[in-house]
PyMOL CGO cylinders between C-alpha atoms (Angstrom):
from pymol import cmd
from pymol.cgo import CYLINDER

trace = [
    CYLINDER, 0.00, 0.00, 0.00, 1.43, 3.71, -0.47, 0.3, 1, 1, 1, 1, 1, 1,
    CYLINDER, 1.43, 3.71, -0.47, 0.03, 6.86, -0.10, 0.3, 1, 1, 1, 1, 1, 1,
    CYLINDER, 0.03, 6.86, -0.10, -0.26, 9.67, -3.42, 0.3, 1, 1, 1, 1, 1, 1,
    CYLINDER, -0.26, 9.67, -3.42, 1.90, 12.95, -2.60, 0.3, 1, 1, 1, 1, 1, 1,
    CYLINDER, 1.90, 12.95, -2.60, 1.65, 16.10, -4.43, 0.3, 1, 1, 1, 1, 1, 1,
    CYLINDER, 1.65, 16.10, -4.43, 5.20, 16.29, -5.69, 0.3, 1, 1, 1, 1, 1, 1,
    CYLINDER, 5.20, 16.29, -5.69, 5.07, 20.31, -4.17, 0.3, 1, 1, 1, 1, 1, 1,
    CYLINDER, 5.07, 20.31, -4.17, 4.65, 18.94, -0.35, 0.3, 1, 1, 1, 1, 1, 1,
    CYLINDER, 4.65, 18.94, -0.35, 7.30, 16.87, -0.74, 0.3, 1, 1, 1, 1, 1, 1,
    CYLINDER, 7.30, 16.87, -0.74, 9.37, 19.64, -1.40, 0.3, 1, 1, 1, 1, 1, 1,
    CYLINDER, 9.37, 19.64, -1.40, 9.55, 19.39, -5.19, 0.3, 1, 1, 1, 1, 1, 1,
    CYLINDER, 9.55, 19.39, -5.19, 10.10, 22.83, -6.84, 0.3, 1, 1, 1, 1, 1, 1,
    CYLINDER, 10.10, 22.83, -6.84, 7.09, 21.80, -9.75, 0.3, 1, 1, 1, 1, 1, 1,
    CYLINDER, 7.09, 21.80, -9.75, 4.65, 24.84, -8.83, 0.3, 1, 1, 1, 1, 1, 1,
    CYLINDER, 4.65, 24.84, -8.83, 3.48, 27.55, -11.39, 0.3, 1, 1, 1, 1, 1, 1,
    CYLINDER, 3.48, 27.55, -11.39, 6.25, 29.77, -9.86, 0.3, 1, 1, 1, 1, 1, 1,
    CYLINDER, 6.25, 29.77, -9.86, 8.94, 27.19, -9.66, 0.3, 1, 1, 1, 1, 1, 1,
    CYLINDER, 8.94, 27.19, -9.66, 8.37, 26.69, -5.77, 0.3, 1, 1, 1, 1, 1, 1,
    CYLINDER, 8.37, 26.69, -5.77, 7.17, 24.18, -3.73, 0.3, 1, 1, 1, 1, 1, 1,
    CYLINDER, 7.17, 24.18, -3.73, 4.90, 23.66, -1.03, 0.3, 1, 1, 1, 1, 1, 1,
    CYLINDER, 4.90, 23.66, -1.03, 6.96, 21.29, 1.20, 0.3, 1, 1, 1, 1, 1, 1,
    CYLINDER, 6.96, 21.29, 1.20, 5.08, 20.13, 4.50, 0.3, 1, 1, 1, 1, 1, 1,
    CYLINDER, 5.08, 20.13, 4.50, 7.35, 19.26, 7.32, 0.3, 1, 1, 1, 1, 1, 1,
    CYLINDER, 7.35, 19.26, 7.32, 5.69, 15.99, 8.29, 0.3, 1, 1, 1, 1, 1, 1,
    CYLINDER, 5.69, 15.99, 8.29, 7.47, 12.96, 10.26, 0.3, 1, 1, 1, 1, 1, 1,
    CYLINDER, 7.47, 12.96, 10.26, 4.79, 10.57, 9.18, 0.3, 1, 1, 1, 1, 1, 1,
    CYLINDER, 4.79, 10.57, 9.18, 5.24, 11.51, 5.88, 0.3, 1, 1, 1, 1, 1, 1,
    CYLINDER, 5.24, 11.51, 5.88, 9.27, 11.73, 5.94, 0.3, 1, 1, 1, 1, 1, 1,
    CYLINDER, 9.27, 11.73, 5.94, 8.95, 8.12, 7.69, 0.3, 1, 1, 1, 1, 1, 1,
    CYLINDER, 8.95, 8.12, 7.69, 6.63, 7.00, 5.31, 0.3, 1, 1, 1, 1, 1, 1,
    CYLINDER, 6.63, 7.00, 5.31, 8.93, 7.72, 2.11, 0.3, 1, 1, 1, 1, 1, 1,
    CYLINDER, 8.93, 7.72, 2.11, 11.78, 6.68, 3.47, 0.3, 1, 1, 1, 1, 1, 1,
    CYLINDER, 11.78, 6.68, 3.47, 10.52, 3.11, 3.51, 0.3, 1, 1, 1, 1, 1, 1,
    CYLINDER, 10.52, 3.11, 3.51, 9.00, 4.28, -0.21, 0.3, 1, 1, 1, 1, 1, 1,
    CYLINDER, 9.00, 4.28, -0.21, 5.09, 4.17, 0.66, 0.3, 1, 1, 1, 1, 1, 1,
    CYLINDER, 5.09, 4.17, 0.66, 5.02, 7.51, -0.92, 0.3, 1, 1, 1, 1, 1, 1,
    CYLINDER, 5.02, 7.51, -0.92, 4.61, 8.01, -4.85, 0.3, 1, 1, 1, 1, 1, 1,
    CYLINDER, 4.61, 8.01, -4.85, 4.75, 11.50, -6.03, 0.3, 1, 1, 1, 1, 1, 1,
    CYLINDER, 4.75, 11.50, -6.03, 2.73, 13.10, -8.69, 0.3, 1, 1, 1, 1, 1, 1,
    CYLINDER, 2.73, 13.10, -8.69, 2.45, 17.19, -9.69, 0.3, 1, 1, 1, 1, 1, 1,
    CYLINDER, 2.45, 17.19, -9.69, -0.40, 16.38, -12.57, 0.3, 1, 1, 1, 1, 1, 1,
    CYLINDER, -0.40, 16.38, -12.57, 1.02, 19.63, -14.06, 0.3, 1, 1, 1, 1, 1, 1,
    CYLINDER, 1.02, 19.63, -14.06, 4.14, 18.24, -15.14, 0.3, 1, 1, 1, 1, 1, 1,
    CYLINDER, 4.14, 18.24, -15.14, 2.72, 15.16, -15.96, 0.3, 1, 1, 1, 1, 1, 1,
    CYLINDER, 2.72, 15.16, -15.96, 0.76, 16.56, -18.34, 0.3, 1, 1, 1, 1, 1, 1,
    CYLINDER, 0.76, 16.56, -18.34, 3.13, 18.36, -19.92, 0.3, 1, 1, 1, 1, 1, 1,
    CYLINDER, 3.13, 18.36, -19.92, 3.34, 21.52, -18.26, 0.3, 1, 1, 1, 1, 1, 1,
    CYLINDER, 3.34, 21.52, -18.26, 6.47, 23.99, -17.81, 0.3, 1, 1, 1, 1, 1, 1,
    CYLINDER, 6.47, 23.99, -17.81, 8.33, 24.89, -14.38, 0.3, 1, 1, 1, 1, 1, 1,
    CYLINDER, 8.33, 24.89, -14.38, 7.47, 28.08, -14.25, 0.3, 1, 1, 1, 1, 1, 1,
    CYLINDER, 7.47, 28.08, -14.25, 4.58, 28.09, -15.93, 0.3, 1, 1, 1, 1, 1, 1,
    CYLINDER, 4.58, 28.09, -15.93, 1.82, 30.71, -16.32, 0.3, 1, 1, 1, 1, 1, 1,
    CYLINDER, 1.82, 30.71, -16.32, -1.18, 30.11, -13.42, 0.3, 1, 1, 1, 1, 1, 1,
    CYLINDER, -1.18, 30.11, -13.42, -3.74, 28.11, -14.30, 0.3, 1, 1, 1, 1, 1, 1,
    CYLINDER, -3.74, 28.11, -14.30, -7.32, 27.87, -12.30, 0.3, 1, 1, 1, 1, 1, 1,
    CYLINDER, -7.32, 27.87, -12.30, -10.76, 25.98, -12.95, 0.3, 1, 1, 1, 1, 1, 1,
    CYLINDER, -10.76, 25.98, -12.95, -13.24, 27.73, -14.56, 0.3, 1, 1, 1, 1, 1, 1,
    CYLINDER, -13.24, 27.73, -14.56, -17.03, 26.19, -14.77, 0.3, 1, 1, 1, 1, 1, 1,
    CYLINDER, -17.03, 26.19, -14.77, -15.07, 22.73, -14.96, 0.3, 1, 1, 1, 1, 1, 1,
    CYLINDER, -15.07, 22.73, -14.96, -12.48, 23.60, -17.32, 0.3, 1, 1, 1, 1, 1, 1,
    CYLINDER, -12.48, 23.60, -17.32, -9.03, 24.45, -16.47, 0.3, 1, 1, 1, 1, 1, 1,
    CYLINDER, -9.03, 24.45, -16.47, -8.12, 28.17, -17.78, 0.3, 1, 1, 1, 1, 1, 1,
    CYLINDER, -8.12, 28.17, -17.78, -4.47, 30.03, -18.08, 0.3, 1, 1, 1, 1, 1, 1,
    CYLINDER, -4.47, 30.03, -18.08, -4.49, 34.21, -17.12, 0.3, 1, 1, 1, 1, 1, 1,
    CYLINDER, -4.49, 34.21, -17.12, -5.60, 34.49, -20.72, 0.3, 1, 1, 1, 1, 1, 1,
    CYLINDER, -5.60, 34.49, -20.72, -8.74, 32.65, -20.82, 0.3, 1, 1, 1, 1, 1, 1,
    CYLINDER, -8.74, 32.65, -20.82, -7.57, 29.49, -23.21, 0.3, 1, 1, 1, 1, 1, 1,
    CYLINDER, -7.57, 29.49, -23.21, -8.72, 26.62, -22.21, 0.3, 1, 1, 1, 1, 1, 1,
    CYLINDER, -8.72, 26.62, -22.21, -6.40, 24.06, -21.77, 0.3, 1, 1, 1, 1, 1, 1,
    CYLINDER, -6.40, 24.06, -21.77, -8.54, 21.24, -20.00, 0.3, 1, 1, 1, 1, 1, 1,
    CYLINDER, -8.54, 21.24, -20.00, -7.56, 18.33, -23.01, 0.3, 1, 1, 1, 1, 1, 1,
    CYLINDER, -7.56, 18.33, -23.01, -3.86, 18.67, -21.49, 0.3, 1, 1, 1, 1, 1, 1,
    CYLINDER, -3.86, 18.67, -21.49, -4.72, 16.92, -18.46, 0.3, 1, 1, 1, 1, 1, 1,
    CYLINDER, -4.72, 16.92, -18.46, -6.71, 14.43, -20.56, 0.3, 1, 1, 1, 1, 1, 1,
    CYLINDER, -6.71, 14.43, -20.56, -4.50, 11.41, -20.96, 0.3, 1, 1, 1, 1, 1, 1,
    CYLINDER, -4.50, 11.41, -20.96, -3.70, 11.58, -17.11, 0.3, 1, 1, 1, 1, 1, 1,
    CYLINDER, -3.70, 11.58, -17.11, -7.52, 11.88, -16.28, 0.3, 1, 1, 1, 1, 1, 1,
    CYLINDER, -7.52, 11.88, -16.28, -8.12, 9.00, -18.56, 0.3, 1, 1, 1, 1, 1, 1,
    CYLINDER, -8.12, 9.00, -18.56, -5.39, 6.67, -17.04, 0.3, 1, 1, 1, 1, 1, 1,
    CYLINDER, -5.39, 6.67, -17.04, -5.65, 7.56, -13.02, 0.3, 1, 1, 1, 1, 1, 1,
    CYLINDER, -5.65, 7.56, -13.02, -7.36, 4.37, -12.52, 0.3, 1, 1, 1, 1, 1, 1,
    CYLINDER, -7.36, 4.37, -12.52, -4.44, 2.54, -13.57, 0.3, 1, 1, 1, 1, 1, 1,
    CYLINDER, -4.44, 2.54, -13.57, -2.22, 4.45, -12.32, 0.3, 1, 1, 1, 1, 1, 1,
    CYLINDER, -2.22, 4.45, -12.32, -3.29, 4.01, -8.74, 0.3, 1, 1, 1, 1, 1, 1,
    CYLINDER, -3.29, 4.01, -8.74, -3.87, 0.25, -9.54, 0.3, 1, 1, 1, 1, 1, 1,
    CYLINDER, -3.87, 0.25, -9.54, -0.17, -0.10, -10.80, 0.3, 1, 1, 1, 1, 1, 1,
    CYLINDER, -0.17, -0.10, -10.80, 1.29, 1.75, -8.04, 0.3, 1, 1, 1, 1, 1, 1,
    CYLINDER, 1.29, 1.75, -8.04, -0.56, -0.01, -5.01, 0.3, 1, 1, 1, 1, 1, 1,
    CYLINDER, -0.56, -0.01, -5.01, -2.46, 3.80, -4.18, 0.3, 1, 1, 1, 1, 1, 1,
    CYLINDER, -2.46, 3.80, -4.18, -4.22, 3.05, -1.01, 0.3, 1, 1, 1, 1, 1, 1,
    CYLINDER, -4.22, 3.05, -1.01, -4.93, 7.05, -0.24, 0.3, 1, 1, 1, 1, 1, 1,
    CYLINDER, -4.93, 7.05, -0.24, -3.85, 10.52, -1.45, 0.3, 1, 1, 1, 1, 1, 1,
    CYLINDER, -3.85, 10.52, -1.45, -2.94, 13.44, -0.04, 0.3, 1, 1, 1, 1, 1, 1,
    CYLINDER, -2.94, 13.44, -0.04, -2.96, 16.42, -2.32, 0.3, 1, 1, 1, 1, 1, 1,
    CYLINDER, -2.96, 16.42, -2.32, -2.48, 20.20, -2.49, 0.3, 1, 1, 1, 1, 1, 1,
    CYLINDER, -2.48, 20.20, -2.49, -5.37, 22.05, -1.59, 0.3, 1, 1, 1, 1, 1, 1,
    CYLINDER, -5.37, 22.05, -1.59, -6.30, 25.17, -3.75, 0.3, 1, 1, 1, 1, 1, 1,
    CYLINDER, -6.30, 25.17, -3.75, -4.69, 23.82, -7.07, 0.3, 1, 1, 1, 1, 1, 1,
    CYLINDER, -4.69, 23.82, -7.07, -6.67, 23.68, -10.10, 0.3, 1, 1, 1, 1, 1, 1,
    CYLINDER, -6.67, 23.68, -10.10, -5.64, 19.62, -10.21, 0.3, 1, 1, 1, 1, 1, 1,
    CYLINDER, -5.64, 19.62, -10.21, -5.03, 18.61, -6.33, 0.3, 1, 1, 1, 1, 1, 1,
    CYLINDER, -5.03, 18.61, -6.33, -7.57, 21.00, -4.43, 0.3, 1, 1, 1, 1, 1, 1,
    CYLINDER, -7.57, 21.00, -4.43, -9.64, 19.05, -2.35, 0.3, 1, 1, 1, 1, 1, 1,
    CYLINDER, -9.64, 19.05, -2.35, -11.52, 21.46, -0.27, 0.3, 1, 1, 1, 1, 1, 1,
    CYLINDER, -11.52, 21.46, -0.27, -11.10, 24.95, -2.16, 0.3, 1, 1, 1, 1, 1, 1,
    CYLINDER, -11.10, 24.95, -2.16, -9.63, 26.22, -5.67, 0.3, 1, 1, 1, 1, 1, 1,
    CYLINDER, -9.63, 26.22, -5.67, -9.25, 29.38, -7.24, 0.3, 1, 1, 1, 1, 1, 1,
    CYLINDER, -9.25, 29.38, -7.24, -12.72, 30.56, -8.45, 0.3, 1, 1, 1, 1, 1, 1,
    CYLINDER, -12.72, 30.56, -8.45, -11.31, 31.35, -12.15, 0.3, 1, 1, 1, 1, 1, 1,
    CYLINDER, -11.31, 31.35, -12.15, -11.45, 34.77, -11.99, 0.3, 1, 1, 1, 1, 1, 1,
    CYLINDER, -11.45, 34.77, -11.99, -7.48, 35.04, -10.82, 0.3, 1, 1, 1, 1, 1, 1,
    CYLINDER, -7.48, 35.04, -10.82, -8.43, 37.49, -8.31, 0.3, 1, 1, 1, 1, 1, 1,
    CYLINDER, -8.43, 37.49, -8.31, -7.44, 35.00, -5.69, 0.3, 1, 1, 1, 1, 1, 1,
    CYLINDER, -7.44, 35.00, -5.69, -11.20, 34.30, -4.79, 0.3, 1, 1, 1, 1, 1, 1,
    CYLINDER, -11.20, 34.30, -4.79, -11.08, 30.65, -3.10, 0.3, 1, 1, 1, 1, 1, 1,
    CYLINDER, -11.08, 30.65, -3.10, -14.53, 28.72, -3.68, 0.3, 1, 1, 1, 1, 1, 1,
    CYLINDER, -14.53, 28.72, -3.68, -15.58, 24.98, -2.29, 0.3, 1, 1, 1, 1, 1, 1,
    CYLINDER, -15.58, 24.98, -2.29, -14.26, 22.80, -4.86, 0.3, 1, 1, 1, 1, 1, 1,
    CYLINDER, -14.26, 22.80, -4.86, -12.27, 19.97, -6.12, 0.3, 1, 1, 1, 1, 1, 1,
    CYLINDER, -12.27, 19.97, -6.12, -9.15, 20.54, -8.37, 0.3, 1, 1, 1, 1, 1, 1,
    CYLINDER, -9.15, 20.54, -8.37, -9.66, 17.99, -11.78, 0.3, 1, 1, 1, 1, 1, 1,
    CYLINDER, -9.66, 17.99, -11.78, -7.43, 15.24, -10.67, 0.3, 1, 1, 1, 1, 1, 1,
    CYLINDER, -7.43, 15.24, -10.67, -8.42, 14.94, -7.47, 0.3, 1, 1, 1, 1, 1, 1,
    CYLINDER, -8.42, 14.94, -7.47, -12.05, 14.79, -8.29, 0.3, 1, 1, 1, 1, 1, 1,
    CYLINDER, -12.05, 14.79, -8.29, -11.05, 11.57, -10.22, 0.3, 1, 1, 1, 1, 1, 1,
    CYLINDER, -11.05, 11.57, -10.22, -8.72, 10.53, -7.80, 0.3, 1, 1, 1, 1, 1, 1,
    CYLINDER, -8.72, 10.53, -7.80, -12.05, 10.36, -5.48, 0.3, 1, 1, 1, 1, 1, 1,
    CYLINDER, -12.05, 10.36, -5.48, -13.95, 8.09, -7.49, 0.3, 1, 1, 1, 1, 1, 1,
    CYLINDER, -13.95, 8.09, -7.49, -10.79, 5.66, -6.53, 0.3, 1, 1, 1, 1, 1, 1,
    CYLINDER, -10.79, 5.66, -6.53, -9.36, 6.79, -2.88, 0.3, 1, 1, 1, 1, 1, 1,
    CYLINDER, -9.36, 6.79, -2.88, -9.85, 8.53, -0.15, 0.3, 1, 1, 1, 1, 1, 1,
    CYLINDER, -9.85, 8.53, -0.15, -8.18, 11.94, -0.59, 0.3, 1, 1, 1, 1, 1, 1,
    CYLINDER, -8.18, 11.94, -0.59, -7.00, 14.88, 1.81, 0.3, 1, 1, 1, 1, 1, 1,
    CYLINDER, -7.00, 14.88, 1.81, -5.29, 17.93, 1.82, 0.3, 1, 1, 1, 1, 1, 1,
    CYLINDER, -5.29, 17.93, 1.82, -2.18, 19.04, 3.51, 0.3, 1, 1, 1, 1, 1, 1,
    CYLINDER, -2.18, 19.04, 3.51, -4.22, 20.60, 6.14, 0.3, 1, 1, 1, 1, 1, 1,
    CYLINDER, -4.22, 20.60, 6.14, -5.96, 17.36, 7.40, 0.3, 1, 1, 1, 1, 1, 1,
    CYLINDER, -5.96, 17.36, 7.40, -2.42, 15.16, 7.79, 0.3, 1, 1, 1, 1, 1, 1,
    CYLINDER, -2.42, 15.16, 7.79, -4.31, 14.26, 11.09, 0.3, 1, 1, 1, 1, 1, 1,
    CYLINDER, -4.31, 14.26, 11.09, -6.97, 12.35, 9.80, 0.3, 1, 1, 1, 1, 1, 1,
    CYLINDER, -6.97, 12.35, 9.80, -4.94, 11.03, 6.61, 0.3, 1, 1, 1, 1, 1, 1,
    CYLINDER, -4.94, 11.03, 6.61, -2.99, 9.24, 9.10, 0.3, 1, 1, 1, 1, 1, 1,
    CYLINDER, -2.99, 9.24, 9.10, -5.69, 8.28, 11.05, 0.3, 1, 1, 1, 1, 1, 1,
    CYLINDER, -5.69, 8.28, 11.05, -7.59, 6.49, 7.97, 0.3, 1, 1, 1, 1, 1, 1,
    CYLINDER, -7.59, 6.49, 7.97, -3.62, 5.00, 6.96, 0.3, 1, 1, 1, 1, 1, 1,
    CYLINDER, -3.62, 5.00, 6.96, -3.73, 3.41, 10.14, 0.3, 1, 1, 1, 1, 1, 1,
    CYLINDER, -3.73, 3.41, 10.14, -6.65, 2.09, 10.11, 0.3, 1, 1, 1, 1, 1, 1,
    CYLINDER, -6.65, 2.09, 10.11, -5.25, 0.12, 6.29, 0.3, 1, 1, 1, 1, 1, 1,
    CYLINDER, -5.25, 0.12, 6.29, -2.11, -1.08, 8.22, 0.3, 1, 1, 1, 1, 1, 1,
    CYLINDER, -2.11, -1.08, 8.22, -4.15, -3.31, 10.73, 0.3, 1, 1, 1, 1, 1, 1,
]
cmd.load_cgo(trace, "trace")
């Protein structure tokens, strides 16, 4: 069993600005150092740029600054989570909350005003059809439910 990461909490510099997100987490450090952690940013693995220009969901379809949608990018990752989790033993994910593809609880309304809205980011509103998924701010409970797998 292993967990799904956002590759920018584990410290991975993959965001829109080239940064990261890293969450200073012994559970999770303990947890990938016996590798029960795969990492995904579903930006780069759909093809995306670090840096890259922002990106947010707009009525279900994931928008630059500019307005283009650009939704059939994360198509072929959408299309092949399933498997993915399958082939990789995914028991749970924990992803990056506000993101257009890893929010779980709130993402950017669209309008790049920085307006948060209730919401699920694309992938991990596939991802839930699969596993349980939680943000960065819920680490309690995601360890919690992991423990609750382990017995």
């Amino acid at each position: 069993m292993k967990i799904l990461v956002s590759s920018c909490l584990l410290g991975q510099n993959v965001r829109y600005d080239g940064g990261n997100c890293f969450m200073n987490s012994s559970w999770i450090a303990r947890l990938a150092a016996s590798d029960q952690i795969v990492s995904l940013c579903p930006e780069v693995a759909s093809g995306m740029s670090v840096p890259r220009a922002p990106i947010e969901l707009k009525n279900g379809e994931v928008v630059d600054e500019s307005g283009v949608v650009i939704t059939e990018k994360f198509r072929s990752l959408v299309d092949n989570l399933e498997a993915f989790i399958n082939d990789n033993s995914i028991s749970m994910a924990i992803m990056k909350d506000k993101s257009p593809s890893c929010g779980v609880r709130q993402i950017y309304d669209g309008s790049f005003s920085g307006t948060l809205i209730e919401g699920q980011g694309l992938i991990s509103k596939e991802l839930a059809k699969y596993v349980p998924v939680f943000c960065e701010n819920e680490l309690y409970e995601a360890e919690k439910y992991w423990n609750t797998l382990k017995i």
